[in-house]
PDB file of N, CA, C, O and CB in Angstrom:
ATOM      1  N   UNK A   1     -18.358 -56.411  89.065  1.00  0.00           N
ATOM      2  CA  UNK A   1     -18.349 -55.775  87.754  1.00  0.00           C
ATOM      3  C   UNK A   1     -17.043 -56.031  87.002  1.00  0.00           C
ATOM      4  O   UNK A   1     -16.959 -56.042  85.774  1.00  0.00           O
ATOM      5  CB  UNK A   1     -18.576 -54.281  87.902  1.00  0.00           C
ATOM      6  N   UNK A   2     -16.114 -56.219  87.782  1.00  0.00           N
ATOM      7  CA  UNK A   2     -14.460 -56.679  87.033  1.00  0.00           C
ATOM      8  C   UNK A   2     -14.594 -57.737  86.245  1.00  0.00           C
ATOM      9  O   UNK A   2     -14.112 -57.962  85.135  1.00  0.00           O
ATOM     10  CB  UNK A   2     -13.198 -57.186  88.088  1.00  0.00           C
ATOM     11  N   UNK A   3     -15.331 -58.398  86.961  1.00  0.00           N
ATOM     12  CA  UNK A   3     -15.414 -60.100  86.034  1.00  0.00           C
ATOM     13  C   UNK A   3     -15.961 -59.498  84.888  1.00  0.00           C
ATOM     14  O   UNK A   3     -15.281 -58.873  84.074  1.00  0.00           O
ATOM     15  CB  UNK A   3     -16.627 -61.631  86.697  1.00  0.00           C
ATOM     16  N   UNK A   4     -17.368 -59.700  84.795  1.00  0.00           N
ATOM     17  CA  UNK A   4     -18.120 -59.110  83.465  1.00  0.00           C
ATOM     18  C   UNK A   4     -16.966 -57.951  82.464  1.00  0.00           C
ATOM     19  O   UNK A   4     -16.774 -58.075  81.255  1.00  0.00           O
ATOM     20  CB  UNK A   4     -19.725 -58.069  84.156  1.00  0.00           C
ATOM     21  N   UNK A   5     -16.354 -56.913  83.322  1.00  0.00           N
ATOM     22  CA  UNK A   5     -14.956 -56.369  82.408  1.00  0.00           C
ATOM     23  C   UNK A   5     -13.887 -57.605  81.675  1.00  0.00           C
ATOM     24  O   UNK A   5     -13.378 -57.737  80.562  1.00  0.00           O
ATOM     25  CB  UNK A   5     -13.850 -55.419  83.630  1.00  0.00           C
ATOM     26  N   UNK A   6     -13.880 -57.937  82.216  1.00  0.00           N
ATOM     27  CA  UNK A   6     -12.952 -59.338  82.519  1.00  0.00           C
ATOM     28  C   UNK A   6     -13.053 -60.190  80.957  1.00  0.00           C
ATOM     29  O   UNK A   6     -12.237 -60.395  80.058  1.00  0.00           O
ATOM     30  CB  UNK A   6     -13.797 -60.500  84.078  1.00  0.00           C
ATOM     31  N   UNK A   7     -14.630 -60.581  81.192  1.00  0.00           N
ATOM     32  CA  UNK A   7     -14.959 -61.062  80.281  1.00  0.00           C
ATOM     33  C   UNK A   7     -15.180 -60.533  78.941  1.00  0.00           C
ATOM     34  O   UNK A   7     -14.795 -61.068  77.902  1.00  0.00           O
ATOM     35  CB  UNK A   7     -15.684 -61.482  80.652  1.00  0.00           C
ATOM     36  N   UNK A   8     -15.826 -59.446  79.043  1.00  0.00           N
ATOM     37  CA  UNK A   8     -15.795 -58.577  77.744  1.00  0.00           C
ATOM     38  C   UNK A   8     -14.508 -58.204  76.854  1.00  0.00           C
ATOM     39  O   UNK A   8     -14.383 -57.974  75.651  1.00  0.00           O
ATOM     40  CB  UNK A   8     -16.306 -57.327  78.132  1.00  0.00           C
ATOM     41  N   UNK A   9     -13.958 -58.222  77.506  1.00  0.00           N
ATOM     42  CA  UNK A   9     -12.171 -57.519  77.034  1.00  0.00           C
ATOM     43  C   UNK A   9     -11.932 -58.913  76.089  1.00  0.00           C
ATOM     44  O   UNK A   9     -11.824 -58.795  74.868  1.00  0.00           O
ATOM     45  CB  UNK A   9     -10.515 -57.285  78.826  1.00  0.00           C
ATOM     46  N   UNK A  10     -11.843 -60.508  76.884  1.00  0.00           N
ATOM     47  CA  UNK A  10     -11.688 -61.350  76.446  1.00  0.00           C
ATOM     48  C   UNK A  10     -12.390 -61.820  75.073  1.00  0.00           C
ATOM     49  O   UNK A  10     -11.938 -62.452  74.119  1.00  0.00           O
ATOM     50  CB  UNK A  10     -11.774 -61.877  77.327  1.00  0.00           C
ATOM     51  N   UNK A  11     -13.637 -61.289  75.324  1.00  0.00           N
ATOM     52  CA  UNK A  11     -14.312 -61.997  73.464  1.00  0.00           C
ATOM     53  C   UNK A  11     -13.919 -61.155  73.106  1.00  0.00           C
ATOM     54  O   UNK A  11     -13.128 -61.660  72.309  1.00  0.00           O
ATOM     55  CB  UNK A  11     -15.969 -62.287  72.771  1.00  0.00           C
ATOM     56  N   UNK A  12     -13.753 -59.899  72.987  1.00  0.00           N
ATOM     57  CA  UNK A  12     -13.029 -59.092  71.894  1.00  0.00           C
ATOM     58  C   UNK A  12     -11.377 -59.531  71.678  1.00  0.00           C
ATOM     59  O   UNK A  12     -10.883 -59.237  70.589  1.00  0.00           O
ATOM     60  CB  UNK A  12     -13.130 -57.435  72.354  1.00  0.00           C
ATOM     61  N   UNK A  13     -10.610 -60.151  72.581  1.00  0.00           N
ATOM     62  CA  UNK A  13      -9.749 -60.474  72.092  1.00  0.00           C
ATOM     63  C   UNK A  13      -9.991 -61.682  71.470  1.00  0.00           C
ATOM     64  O   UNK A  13      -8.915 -62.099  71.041  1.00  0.00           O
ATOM     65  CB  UNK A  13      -8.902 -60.385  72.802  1.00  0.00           C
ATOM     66  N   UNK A  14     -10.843 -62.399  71.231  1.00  0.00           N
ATOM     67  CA  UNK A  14     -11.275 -63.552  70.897  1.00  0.00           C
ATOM     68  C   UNK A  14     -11.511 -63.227  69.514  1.00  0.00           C
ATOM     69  O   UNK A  14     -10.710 -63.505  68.622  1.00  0.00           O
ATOM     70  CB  UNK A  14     -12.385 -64.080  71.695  1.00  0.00           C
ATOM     71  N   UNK A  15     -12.844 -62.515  69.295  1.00  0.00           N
ATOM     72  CA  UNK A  15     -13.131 -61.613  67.971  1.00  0.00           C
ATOM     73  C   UNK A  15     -12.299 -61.297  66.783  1.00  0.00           C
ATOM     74  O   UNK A  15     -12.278 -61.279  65.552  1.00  0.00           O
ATOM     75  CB  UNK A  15     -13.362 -60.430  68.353  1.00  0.00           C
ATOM     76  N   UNK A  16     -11.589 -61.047  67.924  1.00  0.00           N
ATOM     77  CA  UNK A  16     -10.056 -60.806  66.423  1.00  0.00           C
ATOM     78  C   UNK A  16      -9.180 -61.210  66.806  1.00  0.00           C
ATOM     79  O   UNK A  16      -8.206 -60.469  66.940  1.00  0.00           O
ATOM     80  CB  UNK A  16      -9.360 -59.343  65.847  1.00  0.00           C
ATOM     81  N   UNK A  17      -9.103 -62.641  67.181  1.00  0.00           N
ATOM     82  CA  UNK A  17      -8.341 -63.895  66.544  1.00  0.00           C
ATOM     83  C   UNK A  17      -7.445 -63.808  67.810  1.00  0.00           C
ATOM     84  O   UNK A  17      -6.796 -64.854  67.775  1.00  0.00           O
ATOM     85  CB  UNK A  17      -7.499 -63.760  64.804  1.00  0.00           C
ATOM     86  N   UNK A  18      -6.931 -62.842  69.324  1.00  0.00           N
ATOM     87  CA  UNK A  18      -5.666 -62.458  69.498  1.00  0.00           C
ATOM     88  C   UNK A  18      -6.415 -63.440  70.849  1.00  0.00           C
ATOM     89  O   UNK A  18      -7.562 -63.333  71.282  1.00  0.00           O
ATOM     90  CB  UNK A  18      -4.945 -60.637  69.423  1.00  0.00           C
ATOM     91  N   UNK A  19      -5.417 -64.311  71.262  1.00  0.00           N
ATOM     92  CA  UNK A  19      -5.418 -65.723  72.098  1.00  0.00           C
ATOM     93  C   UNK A  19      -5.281 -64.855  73.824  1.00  0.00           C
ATOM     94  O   UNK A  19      -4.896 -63.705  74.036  1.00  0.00           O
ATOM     95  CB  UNK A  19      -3.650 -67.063  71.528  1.00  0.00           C
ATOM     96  N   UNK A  20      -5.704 -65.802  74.739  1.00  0.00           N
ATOM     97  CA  UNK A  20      -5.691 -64.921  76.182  1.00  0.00           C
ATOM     98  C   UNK A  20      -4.342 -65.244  77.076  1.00  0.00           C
ATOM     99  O   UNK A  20      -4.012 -66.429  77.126  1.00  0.00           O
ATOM    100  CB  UNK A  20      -7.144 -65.373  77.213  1.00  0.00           C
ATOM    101  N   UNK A  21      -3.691 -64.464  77.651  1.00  0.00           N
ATOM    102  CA  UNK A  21      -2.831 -64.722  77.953  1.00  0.00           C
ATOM    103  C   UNK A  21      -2.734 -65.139  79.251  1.00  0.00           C
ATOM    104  O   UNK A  21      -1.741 -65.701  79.713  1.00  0.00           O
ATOM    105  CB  UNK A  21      -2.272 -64.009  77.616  1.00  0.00           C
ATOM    106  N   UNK A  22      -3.957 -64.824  79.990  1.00  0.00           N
ATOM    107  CA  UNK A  22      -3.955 -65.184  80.923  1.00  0.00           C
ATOM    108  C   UNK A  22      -4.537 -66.922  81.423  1.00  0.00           C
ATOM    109  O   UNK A  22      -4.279 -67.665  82.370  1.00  0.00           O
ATOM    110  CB  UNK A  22      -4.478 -64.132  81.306  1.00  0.00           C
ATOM    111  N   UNK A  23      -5.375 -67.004  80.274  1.00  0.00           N
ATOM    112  CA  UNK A  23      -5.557 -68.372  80.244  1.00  0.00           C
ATOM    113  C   UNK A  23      -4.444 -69.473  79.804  1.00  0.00           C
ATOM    114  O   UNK A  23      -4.561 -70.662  80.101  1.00  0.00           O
ATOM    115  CB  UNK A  23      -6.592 -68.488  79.462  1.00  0.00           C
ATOM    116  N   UNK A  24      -3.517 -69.026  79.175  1.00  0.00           N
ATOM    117  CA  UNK A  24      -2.634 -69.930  78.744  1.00  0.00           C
ATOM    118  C   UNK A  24      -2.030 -70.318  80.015  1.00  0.00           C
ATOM    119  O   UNK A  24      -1.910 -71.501  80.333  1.00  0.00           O
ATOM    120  CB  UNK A  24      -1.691 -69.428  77.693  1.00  0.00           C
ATOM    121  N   UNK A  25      -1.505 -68.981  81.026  1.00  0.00           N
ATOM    122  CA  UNK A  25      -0.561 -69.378  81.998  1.00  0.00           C
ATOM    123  C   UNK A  25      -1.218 -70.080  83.049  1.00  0.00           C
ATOM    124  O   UNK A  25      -0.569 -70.655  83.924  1.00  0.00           O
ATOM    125  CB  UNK A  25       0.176 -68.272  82.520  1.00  0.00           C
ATOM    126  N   UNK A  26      -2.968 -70.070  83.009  1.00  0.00           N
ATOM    127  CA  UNK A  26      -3.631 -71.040  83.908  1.00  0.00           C
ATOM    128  C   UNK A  26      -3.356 -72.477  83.409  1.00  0.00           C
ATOM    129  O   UNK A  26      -2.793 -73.346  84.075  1.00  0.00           O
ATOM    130  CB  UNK A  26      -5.191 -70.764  83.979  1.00  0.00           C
ATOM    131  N   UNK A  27      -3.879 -72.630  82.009  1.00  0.00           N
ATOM    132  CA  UNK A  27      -3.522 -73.873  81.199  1.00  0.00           C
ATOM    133  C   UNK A  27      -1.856 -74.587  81.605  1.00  0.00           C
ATOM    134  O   UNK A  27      -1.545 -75.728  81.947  1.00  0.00           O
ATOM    135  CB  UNK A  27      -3.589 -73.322  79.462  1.00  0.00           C
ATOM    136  N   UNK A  28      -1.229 -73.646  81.437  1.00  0.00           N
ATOM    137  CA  UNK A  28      -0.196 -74.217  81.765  1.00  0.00           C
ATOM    138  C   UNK A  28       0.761 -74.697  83.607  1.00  0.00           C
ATOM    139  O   UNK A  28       1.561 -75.472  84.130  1.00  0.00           O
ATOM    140  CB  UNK A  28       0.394 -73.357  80.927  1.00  0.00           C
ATOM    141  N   UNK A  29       0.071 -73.795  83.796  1.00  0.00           N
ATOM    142  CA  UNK A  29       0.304 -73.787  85.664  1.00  0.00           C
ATOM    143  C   UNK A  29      -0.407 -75.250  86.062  1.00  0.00           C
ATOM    144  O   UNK A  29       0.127 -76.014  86.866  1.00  0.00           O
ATOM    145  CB  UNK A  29      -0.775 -72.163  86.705  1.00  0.00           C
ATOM    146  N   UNK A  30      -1.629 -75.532  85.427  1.00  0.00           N
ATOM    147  CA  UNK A  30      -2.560 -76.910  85.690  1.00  0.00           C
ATOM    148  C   UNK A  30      -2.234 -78.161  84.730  1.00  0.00           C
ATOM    149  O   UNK A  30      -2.597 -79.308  84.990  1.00  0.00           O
ATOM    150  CB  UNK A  30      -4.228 -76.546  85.420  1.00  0.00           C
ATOM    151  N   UNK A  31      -1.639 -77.860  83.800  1.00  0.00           N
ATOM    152  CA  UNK A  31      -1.374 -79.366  82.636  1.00  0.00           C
ATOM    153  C   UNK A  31       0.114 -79.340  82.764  1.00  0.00           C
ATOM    154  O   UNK A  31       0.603 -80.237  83.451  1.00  0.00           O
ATOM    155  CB  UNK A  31      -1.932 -79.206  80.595  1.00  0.00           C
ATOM    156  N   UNK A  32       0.676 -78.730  82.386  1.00  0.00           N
ATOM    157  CA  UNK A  32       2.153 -79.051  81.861  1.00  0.00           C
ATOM    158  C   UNK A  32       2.853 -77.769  82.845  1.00  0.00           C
ATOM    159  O   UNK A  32       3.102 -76.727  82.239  1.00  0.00           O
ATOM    160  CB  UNK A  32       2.406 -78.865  79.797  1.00  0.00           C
ATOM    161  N   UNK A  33       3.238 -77.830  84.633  1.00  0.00           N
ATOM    162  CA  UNK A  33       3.586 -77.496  85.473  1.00  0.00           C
ATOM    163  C   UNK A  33       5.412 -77.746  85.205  1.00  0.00           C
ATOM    164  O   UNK A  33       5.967 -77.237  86.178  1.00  0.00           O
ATOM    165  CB  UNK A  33       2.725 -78.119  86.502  1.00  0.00           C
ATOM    166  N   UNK A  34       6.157 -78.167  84.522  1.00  0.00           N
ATOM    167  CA  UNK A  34       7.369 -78.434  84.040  1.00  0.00           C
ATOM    168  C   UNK A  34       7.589 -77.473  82.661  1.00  0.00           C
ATOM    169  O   UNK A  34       8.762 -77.425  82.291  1.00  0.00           O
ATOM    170  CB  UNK A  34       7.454 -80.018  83.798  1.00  0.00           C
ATOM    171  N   UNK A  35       6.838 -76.876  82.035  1.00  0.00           N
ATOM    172  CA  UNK A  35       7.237 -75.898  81.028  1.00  0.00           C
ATOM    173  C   UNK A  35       7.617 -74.982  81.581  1.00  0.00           C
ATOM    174  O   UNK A  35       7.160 -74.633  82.670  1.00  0.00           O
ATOM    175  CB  UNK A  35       6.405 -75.486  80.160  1.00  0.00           C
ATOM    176  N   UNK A  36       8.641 -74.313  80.896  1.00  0.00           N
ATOM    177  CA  UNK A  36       8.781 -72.609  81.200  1.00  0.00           C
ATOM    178  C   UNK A  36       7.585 -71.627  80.601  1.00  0.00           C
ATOM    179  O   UNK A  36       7.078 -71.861  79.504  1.00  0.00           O
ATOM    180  CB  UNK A  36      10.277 -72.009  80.429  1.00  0.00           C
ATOM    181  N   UNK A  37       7.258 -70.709  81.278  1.00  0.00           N
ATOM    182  CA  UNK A  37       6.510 -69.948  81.105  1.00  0.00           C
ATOM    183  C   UNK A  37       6.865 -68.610  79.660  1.00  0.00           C
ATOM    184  O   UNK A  37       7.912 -67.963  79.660  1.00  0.00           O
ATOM    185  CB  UNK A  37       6.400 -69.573  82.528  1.00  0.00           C
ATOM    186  N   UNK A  38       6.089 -68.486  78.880  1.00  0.00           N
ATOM    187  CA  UNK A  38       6.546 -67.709  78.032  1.00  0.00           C
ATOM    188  C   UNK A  38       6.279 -66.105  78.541  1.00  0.00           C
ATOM    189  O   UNK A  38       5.499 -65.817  79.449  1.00  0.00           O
ATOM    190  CB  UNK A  38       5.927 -68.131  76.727  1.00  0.00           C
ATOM    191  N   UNK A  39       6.844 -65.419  78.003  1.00  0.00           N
ATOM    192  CA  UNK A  39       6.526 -63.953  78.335  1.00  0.00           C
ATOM    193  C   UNK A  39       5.402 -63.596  77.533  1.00  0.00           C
ATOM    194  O   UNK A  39       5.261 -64.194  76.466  1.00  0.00           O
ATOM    195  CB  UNK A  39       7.707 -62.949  78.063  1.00  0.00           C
ATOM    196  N   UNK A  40       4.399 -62.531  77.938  1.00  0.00           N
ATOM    197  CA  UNK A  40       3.478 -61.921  76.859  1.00  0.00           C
ATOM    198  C   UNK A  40       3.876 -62.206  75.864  1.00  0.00           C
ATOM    199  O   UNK A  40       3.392 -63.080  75.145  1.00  0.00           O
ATOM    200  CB  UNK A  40       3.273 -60.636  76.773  1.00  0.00           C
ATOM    201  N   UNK A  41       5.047 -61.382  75.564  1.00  0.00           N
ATOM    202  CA  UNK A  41       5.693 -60.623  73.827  1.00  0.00           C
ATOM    203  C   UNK A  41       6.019 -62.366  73.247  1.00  0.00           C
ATOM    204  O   UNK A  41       5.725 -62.649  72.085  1.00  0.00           O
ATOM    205  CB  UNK A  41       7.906 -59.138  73.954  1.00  0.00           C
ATOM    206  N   UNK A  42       6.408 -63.038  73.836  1.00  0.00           N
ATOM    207  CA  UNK A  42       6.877 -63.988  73.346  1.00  0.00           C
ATOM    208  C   UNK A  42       5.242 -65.062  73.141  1.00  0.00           C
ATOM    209  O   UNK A  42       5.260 -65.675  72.074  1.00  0.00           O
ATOM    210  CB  UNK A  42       8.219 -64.469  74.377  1.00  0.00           C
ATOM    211  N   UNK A  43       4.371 -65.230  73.721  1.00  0.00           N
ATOM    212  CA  UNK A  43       3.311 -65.832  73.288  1.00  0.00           C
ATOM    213  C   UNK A  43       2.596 -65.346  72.588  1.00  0.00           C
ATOM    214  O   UNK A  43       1.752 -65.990  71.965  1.00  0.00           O
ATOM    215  CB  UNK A  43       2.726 -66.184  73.973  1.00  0.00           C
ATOM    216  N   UNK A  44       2.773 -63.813  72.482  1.00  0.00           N
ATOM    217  CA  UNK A  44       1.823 -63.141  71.099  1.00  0.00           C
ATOM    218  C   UNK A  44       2.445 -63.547  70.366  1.00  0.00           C
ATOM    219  O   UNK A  44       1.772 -64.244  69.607  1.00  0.00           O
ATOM    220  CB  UNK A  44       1.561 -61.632  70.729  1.00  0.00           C
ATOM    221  N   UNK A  45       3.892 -63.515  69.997  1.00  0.00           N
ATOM    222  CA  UNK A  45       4.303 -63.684  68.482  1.00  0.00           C
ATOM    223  C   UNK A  45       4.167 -65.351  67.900  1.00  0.00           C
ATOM    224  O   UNK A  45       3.983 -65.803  66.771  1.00  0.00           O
ATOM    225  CB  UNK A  45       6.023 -63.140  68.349  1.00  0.00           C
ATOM    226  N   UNK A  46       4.380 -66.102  69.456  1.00  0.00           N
ATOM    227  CA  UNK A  46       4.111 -67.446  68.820  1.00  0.00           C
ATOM    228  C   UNK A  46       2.541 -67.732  68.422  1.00  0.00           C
ATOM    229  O   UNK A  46       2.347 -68.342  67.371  1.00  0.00           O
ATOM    230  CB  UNK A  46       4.602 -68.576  69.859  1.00  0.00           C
ATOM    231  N   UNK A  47       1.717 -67.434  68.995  1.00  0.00           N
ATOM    232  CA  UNK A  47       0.331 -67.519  68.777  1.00  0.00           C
ATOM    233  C   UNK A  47      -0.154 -66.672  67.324  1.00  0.00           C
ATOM    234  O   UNK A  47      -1.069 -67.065  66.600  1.00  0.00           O
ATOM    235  CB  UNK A  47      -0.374 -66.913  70.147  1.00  0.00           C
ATOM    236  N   UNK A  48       0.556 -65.604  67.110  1.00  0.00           N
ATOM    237  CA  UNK A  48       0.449 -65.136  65.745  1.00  0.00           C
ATOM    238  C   UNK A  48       1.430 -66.401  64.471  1.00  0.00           C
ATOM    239  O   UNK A  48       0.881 -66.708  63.413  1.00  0.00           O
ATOM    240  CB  UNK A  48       1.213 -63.327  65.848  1.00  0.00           C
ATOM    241  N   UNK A  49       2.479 -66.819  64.743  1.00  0.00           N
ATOM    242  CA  UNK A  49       3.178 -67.492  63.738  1.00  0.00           C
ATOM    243  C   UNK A  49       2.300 -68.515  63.645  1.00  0.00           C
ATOM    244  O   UNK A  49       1.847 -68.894  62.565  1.00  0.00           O
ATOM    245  CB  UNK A  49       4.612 -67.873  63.978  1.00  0.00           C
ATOM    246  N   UNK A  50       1.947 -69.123  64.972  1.00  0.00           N
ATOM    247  CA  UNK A  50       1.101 -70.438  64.506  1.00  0.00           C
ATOM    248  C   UNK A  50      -0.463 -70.120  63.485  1.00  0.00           C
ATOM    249  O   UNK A  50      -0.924 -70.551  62.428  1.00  0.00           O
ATOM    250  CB  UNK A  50       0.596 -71.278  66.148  1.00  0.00           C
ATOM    251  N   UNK A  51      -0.771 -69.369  64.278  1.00  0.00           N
ATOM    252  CA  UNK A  51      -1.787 -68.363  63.244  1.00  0.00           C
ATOM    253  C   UNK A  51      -2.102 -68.298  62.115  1.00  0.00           C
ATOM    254  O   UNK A  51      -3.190 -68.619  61.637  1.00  0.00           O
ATOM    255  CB  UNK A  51      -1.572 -67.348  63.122  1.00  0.00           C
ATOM    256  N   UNK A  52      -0.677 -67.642  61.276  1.00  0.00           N
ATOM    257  CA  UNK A  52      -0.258 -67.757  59.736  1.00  0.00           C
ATOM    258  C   UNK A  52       0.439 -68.902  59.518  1.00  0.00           C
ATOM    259  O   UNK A  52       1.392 -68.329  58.990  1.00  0.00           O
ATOM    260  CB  UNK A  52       0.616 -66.631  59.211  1.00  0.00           C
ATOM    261  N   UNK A  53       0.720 -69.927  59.491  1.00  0.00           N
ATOM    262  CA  UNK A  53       1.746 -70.639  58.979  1.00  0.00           C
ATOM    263  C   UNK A  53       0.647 -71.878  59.135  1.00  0.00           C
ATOM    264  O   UNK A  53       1.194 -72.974  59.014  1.00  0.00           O
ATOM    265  CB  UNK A  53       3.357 -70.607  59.801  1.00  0.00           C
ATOM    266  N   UNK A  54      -0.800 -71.941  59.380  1.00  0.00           N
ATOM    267  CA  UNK A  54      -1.747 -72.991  59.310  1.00  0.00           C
ATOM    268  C   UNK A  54      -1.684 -74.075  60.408  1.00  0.00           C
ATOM    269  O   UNK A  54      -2.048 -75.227  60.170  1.00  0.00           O
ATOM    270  CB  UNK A  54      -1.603 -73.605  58.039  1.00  0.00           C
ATOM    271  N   UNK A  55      -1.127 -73.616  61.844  1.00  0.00           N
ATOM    272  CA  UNK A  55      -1.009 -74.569  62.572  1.00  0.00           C
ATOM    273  C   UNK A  55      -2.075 -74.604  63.161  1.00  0.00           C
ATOM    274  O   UNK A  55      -2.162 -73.401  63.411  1.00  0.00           O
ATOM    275  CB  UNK A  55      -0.053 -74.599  63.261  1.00  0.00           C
ATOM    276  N   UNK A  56      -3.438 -75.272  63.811  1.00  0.00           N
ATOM    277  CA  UNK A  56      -4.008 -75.024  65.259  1.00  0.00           C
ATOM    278  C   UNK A  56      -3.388 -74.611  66.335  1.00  0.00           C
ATOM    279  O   UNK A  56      -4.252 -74.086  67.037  1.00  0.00           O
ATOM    280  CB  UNK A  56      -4.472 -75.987  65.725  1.00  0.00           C
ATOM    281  N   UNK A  57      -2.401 -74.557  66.838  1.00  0.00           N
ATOM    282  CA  UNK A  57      -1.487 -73.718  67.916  1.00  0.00           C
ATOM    283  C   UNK A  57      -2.236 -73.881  68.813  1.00  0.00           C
ATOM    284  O   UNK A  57      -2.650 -72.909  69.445  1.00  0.00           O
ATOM    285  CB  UNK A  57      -1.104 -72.205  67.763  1.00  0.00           C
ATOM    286  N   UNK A  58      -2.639 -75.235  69.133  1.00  0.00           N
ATOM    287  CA  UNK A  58      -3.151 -76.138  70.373  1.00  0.00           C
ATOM    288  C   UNK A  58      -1.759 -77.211  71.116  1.00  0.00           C
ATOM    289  O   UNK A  58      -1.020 -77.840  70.359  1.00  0.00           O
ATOM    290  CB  UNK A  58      -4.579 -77.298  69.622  1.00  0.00           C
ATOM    291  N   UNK A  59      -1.633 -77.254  72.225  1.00  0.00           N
ATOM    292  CA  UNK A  59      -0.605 -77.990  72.454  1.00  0.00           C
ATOM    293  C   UNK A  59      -1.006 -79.145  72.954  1.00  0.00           C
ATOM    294  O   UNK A  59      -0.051 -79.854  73.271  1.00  0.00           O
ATOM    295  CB  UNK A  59       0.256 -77.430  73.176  1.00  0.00           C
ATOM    296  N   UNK A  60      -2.545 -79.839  73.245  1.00  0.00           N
ATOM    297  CA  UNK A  60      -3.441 -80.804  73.519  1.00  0.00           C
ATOM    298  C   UNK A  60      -4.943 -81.042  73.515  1.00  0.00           C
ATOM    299  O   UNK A  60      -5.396 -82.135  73.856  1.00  0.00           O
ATOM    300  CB  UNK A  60      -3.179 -80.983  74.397  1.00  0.00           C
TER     301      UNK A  60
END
């Protein structure tokens, strides 16, 4: 039942626009293993700037 929680939590953060944080640090643990890891606070605000300022805020 966690998963299905899991998942639900996620399209609603999806829904309104706010990016997963836990997927990023998978994304990043598996592609680009040489980055530093951002903190929450610090990937919300970048994922919000890229947000407003018209970027895709895709890194590949």
């Amino acid at each position: 039942m966690s998963g299905l929680l899991r998942r639900l939590a996620q399209t609603a953060r999806l829904m309104v626009g706010q990016p997963d944080y836990d997927a990023y640090r998978r994304h990043l643990a598996d592609h680009h293993p040489e980055r530093p890891v951002m903190t929450r606070a610090q990937f919300f605000r970048d994922r919000e700037a890229a947000r407003y300022r018209g970027g895709n805020g895709r890194c590949c």
